[in-house]
LOZA-944767 format. One record per residue (C-alpha): x, y, z. Coordinates in steps of 0.02 Angstrom, whole numbers, plus 50000, padded with zeros to 5 digits. Layout:
XYZ...
END
This chain:
536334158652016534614156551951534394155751776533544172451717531704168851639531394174651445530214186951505531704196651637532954198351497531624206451369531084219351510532804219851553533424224851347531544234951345532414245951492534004247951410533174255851266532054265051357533454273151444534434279551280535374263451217535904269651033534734262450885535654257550752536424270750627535844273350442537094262450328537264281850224537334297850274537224312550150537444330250229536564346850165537214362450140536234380450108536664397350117534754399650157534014401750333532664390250399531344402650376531704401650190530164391050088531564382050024532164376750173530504366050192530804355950040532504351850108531504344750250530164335450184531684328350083532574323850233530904315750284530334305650129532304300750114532184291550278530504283250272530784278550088532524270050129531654259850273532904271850394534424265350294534754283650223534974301750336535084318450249535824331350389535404347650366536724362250377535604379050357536634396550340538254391950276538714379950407539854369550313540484384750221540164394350059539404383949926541034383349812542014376249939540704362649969540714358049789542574355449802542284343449960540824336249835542104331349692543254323949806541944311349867541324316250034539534315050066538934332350056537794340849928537354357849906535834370349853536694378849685536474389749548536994384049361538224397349363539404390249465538904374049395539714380849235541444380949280541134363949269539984361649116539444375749025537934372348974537004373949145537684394549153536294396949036534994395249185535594410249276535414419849107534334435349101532574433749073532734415848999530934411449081529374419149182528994408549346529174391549418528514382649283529264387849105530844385449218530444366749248529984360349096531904365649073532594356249215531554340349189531944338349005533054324948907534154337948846534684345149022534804325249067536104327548948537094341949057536794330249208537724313849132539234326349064539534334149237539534316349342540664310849179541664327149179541464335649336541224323149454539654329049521537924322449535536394331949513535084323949622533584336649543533704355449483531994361149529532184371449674531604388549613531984400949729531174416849653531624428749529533024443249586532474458949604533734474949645533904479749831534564496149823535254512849943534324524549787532914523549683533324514049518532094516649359533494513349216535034503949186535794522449202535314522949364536594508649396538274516649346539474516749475538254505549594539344492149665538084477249671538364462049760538214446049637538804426549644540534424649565540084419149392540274422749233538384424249192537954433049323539314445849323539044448449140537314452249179537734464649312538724473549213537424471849040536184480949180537314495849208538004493249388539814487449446539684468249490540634465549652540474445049693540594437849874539724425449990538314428450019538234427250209539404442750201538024454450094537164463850270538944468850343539754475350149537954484550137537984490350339539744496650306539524504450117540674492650054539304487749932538014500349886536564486149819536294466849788535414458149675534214444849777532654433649776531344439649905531364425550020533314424550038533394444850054531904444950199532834430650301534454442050280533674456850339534124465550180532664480150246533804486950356535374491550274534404496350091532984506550071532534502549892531814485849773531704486649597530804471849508531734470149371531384450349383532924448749278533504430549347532334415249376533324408049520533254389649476534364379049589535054362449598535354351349740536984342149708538154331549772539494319549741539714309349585541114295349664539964293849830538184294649729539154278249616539344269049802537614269349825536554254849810535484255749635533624257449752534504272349845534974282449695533294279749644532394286049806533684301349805533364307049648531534304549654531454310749829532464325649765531254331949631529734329649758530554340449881531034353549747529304355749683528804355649875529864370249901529694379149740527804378749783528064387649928529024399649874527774405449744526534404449896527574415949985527864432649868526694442649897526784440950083528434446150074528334458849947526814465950098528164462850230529424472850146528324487550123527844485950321529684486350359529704503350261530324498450082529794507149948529414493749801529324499249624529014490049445530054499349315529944496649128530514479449101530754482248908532294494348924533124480149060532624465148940533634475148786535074481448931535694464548949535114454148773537024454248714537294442748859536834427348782537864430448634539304435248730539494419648833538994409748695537124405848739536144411948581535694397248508535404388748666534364403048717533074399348587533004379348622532684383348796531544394248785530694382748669530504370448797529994381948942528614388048796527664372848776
END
């Protein structure tokens, strides 16, 4: 048999690639999960992360995205987190909290106006602080915590100008403590479940409201089973995006660096658009026959004051807002 020239076997191996031979896998692989939809602003930070991540690691990083849910509701995902595999998730500080308790003060009531009060928070050396004690403590990693999502408003079945309009409401909420409290501090009955089961409880009047960021409530359709918003504002929606501590400690020192930094890039990349994106939305919701109403913010800010106190956030309260002030 005649030997094969150089130039057969490169056209040969150019062929073979050509034709779907697999190129060789990223040494880590870090999967995503969101309750969001891809139409969420959001959900286009999570993509330029999943982007920069790559080129930044020379290919030797993938971040898989798993929009709506896919890999189950976010609590459960933290569990999987804590025990190591490589997942992270898009979460608020109060379920953070049943973990550290510091970080339920970010889903307090009206603890800062907008995207940026809000990240001064996130980016400072005392939240560092909450960061080191929940890898320490908690076993989790927070790769950046400035994915700002909106601020809630009320989506309601009746028109709501007062906290007194509230009582006997049954409002959907996330499952913890600061956010129930705050439910309650506002007058309605806080009923907590995944989100991706809000439409069907509201289509079926097993929940008469929900409490909701614009983005989020458009992608869920929320216009067709309420009729209502209120913008009370009454929670900045800052998220984190956070994964495992044990499988963030595997990772070579360059790639925790690229992650995080990557992380906080994307955020403010999302977090941008979502500011972008309000008053579309709010326009939207009005075309899709809403009726959207400012009430009196005063008589909401004093409903649900004693909050802070109550889960032990006063003094914190003021620091914070200290921060987010300057």
């Amino acid at each position: 048999m005649k030997k094969q020239s150089i130039a057969t076997v490169l056209a040969t191996s150019l062929v073979a690639l050509t034709l779907g031979a697999p190129a060789l896998a990223a040494d880590y692989t870090l999967s995503v999960n969101t309750a969001l939809a891809v139409t969420d602003p959001l959900y286009k930070g999570l993509e330029a992360l999943q982007a920069n991540v790559a080129e930044a690691s020379g290919g030797r990083m993938e971040v898989k995205l798993f929009p709506n849910s896919q890999l189950g509701p976010d609590e459960d995902v933290l569990e999987q987190a804590k025990a190591g595999a490589p997942v992270a998730v898009v979460v608020d500080g109060g379920r953070l909290a049943n973990y550290v308790n510091e970080f339920g003060v970010l889903g307090a009531p009206y603890l800062a106006s907008g995207y940026d009060g809000i990240r001064k928070v996130v980016t400072s050396d005392l939240f560092e602080t909450w960061v080191t004690k929940l890898h320490d403590e908690g076993q989790l990693q927070v790769l950046s915590f400035n994915w700002w999502q909106g601020e809630r408003e009320l989506f309601t079945k009746k028109p709501v100008a007062t906290p007194a309009d509230l009582a006997g409401v049954r409002m959907r909420t996330p499952g913890a403590p600061v956010w129930l409290e705050t439910v309650a501090a506002m007058g309605a009955t806080p009923t907590p479940m995944p989100y991706s089961e809000v439409y069907p409880a509201l289509q079926q009047n097993v929940l008469d409201a929900a409490e909701v960021q614009f983005p989020a409530a458009f992608g869920s359709k929320l216009y067709e089973v309420t009729q209502y918003i209120t913008k009370t504002g009454h929670i900045s929606l800052i998220t984190g995006l956070v994964t495992s501590g044990p499988w963030f400690d595997t990772l070579p020192e360059d790639l925790k660096t690229i992650l995080r930094e990557e992380a906080l890039e994307a955020g403010d990349i999302a977090s941008r658009g979502t500011e972008a994106s309000l008053d579309q939305l709010e326009a939207d919701f009005k075309a899709q026959g809403m009726d959207v109403t400012t009430p009196d913010l005063a008589i909401f800010r004093e409903a649900t004051a004693g909050v802070y106190d109550k889960l032990g956030y006063g003094a914190l309260r003021d620091e914070l807002q200290a921060i987010a002030a300057n």
